[in-house]
C-alpha positions as CSV (number, residue, x, y, z in Angstrom):
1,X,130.8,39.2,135.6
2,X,133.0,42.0,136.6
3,X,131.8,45.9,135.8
4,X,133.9,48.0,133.9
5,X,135.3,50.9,136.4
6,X,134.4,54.4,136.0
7,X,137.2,57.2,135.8
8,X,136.3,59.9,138.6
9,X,136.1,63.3,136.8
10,X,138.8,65.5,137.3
11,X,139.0,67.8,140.7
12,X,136.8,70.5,140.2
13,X,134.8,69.2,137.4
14,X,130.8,68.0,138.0
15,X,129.8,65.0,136.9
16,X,126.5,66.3,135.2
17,X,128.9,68.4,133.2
18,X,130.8,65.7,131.8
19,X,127.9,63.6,130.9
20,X,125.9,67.1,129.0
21,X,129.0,68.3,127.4
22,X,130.3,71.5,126.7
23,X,127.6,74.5,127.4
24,X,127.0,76.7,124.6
25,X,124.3,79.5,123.4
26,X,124.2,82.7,125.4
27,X,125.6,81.5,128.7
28,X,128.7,80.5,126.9
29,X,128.9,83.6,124.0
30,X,127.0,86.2,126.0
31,X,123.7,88.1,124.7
32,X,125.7,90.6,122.7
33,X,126.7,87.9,120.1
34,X,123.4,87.4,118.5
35,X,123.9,91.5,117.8
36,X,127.1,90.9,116.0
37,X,126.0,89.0,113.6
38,X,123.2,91.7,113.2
39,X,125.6,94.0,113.0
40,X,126.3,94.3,108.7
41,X,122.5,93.8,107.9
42,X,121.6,97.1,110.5
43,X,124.3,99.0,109.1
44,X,122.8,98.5,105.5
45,X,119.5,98.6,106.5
46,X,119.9,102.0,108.3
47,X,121.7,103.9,106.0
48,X,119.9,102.9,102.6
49,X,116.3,102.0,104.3
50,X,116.0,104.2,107.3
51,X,118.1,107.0,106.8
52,X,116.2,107.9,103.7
53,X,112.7,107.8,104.8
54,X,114.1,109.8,107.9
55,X,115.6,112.7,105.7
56,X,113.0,112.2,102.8
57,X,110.4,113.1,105.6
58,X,112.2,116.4,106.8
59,X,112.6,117.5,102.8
60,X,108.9,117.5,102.5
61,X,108.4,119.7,105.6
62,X,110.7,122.3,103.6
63,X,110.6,124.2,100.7
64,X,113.5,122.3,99.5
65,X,115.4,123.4,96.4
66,X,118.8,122.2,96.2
67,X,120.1,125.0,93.7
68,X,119.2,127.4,96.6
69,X,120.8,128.3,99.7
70,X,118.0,128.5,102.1
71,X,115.6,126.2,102.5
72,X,112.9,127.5,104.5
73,X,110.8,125.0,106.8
74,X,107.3,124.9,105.7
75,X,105.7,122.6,107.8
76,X,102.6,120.5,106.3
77,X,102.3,123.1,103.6
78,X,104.1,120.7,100.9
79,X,101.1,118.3,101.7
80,X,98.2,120.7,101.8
81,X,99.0,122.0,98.5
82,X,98.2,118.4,96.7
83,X,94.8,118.9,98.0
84,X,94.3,122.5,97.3
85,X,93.1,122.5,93.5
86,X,94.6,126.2,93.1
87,X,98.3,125.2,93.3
88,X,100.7,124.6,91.0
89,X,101.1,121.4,91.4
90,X,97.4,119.7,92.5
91,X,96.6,119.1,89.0
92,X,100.3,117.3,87.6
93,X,100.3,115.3,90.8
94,X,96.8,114.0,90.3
95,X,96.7,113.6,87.1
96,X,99.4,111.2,87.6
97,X,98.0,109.2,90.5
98,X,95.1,108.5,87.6
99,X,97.6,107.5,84.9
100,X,98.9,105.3,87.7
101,X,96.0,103.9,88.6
102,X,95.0,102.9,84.9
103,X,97.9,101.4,84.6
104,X,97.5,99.2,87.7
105,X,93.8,98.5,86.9
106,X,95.0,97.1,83.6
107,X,98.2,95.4,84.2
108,X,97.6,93.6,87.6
109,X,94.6,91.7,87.0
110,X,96.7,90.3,83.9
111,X,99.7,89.6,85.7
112,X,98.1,87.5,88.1
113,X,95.6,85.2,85.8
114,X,98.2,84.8,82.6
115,X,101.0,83.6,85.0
116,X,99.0,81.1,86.7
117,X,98.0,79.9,83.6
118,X,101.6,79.6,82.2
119,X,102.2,78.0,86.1
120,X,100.2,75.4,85.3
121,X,101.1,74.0,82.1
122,X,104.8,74.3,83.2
123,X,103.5,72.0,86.5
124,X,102.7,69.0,83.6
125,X,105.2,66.9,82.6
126,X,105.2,66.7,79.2
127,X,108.9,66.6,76.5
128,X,110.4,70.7,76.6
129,X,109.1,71.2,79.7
130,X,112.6,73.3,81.1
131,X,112.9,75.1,77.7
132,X,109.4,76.3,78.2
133,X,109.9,77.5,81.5
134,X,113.2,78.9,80.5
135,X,111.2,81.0,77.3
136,X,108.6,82.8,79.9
137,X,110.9,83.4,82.0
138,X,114.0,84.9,79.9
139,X,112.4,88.1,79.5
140,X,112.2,89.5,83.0
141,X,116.4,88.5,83.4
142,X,116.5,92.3,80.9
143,X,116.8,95.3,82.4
144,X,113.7,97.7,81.9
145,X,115.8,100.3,79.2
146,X,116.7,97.3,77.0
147,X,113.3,95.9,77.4
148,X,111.9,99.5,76.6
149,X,114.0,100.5,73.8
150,X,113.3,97.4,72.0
151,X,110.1,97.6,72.2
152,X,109.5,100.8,71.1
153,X,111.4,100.2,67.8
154,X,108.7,97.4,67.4
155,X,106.2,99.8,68.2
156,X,107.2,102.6,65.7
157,X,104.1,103.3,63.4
158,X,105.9,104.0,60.6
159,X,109.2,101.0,60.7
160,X,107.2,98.9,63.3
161,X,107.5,95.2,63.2
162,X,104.3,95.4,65.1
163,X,102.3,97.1,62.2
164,X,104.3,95.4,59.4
165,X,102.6,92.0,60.7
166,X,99.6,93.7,61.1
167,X,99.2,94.8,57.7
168,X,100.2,91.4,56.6
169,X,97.4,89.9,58.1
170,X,94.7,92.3,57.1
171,X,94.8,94.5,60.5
172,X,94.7,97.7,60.8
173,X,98.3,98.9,60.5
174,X,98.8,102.7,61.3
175,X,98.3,102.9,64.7
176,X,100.3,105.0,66.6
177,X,101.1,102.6,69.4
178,X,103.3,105.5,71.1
179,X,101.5,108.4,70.8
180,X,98.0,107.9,71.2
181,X,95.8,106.9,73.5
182,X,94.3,103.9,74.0
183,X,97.0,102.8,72.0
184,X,99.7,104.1,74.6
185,X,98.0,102.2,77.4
186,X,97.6,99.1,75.4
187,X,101.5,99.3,74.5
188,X,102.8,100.2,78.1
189,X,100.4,96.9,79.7
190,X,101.1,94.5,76.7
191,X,104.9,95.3,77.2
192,X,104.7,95.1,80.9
193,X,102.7,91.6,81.2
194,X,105.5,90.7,78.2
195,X,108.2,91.0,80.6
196,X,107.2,90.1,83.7
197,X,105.1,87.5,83.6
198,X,107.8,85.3,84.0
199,X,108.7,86.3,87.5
200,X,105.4,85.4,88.9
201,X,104.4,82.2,87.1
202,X,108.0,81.4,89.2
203,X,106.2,82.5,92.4
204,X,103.1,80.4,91.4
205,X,105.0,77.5,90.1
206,X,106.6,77.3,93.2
207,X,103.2,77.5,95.0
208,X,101.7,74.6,93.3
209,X,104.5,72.2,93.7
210,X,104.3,72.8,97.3
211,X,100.3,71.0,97.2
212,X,100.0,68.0,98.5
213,X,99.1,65.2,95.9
214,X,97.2,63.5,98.3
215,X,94.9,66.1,98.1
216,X,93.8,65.7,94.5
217,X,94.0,62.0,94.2
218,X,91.5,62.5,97.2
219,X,89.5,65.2,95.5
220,X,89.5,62.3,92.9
221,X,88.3,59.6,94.7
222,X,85.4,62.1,95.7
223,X,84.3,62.2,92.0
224,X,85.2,66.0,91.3
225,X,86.3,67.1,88.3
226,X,89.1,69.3,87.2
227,X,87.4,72.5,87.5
228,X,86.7,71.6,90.9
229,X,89.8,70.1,92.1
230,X,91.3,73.9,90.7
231,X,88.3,75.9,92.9
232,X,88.3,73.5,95.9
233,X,92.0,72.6,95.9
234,X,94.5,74.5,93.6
235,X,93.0,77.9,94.6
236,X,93.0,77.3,98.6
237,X,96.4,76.1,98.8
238,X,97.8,78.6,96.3
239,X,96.7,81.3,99.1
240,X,99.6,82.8,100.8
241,X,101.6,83.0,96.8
242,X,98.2,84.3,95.8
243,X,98.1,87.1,98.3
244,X,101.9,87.4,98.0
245,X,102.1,87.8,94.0
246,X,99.1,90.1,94.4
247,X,100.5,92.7,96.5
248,X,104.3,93.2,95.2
249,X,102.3,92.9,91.3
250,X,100.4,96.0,92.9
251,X,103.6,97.7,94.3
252,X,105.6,97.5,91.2
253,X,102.4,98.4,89.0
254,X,102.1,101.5,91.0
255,X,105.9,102.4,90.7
256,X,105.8,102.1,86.7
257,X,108.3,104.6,85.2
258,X,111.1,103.4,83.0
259,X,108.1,101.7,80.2
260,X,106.8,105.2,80.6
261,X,109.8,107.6,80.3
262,X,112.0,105.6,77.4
263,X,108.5,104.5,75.2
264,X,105.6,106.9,75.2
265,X,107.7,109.8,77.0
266,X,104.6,110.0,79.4
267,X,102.7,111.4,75.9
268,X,100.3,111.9,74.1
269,X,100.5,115.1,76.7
270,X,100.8,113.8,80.1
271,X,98.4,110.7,79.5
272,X,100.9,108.1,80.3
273,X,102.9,110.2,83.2
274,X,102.5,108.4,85.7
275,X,103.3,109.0,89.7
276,X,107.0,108.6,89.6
277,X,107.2,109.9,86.4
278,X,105.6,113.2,87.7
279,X,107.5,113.2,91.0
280,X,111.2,112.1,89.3
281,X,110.2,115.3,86.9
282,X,109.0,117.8,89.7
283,X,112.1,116.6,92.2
284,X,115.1,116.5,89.8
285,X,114.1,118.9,86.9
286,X,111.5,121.2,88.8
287,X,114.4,121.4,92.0
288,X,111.1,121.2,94.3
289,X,112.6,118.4,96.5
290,X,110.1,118.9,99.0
291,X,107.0,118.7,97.4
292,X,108.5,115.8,95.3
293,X,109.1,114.0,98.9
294,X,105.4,115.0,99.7
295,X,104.2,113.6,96.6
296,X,106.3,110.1,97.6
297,X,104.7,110.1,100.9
298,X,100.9,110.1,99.4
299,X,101.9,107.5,96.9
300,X,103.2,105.3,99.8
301,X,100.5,105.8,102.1
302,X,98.0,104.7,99.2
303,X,99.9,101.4,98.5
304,X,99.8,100.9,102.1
305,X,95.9,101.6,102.5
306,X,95.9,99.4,99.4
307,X,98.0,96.4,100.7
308,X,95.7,96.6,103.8
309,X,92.9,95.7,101.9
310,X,94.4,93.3,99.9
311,X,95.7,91.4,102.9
312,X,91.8,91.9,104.5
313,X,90.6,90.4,101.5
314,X,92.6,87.4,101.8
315,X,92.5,86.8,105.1
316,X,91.3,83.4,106.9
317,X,87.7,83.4,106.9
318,X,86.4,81.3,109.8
319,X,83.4,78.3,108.4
């Protein structure tokens, strides 16, 4: 038996290199290539993320009115004055964190339970299935002025469809679902949970699809039931979307303007004016850019306090 002869490499070439092949990653690109391909994602990200909070910062330490030439540097004053209850603009700005924090109250505990809900019937397999995850979601594809304006021609009290099937039922039918409170608040969450419920029964959809079967037909085996295998199995691997869904449903809650502005007009008053209501009117039709920044910084900080807790309540919790 003879042995098929090896060809010797040629001068100047290892043999290890010719068995391991060509050497790429760094050694063979260098460590500035990873940075190139960086390079368009920092560009965007610095001008439209950090160059904002960078010059929105140093507007709120001014008194910053852009129909002015000089804008004098203030300092912390912009802050102190949303906590001193004898300037001008302590009781808009707070009175606004409160509409906000209505609305949140209201809209986010619905906008986590009637999603999951609508998440799991779309899990079942039953005849319609994609039509009926196509229906729920449809909505949330319009932007927020169609989704507005529509709604508050349904709303009107006096050529309403909303009170013309009212009264054909035998409800009351002259409520002023636009200009009177609770009736505003009602309108703003109903109209809200309407159109984006769709977005997170996505989330959640996605969430439970991702569960091991094993787990239930083992949850079965066990003798639970379905409540259980929802408490002991559903819930604990639905987790991370859980926590997830909860905190950007807080974020975009807390950020509510367009229902506001184009349906109730922040009225009756200034019930329904929320936070970036009051800071879009203060900034851009008051000129005070600096105290408009200042009031964007004490919204942020609270959503950040409040993700904090969110996250702590979620967390891993060691048996």
């Amino acid at each position: 038996m003879t042995s098929t002869p090896v060809a010797a490499p040629q001068s100047g070439v290892r043999v290890d290199d010719v068995r391991r092949g060509p050497r790429r990653g760094l050694a063979t690109h260098g460590k500035l290539a990873p940075w190139l391909f960086l390079a368009p994602y920092l560009v965007l990200f610095g001008t439209f993320v950090i160059a904002p909070i960078v010059l929105g910062l140093w507007i709120s330490l001014h008194r910053w009115d852009y129909t002015l030439p000089g804008k004098p540097f203030v300092g912390g004053e912009n802050y102190s004055d949303l906590f001193r209850p004898d300037s001008l603009i302590y009781e808009s700005f707070w009175n606004s964190m409160q509409a906000t924090g209505i609305f949140t109250l209201f809209s986010v505990p619905l906008l986590l339970v009637i999603p999951l809900l609508v998440a799991l019937v779309m899990n079942k397999k039953f005849p319609g299935r994609n039509l009926f995850r196509a229906v729920y979601f449809a909505p949330y594809v319009l932007g927020v002025a169609v989704v507005a304006v529509l709604w508050r021609y349904l709303l009107d009290r006096n050529i309403g469809l909303v009170n013309y099937y009212l009264d054909l039922v035998g409800l009351p039918s002259e409520t002023a679902w636009t200009t009177s409170i609770p009736a505003a608040w009602i309108a703003l969450v109903g109209v809200t949970v309407w159109w984006t419920l769709g977005y997170n029964a996505v989330i959640y959809l996605a969430g439970l699809q991702d569960i091991p079967k094993e787990l239930y037909e083992a949850a079965t085996v066990d003798g639970a039931n379905r409540w259980q295998q929802f408490w002991n199995v559903t819930m604990p691997g639905l987790r991370p979307v859980l926590q997830f869904v909860t905190v950007i449903t807080i974020i975009a809650s807390a950020n509510m303007f367009g229902q506001s502005y184009l349906i109730t007009q922040g009225g009756p008053g200034r019930e329904t004016r929320t936070a970036i209501y009051q800071i879009a009117e203060t900034g851009l039709r008051n000129y005070q850019m600096g105290a408009a920044a200042a009031m964007s910084y004490a919204l942020t900080l609270a959503l950040m306090l409040l993700s904090l807790a969110v996250f702590w309540l979620f967390r891993e919790r060691k048996a």
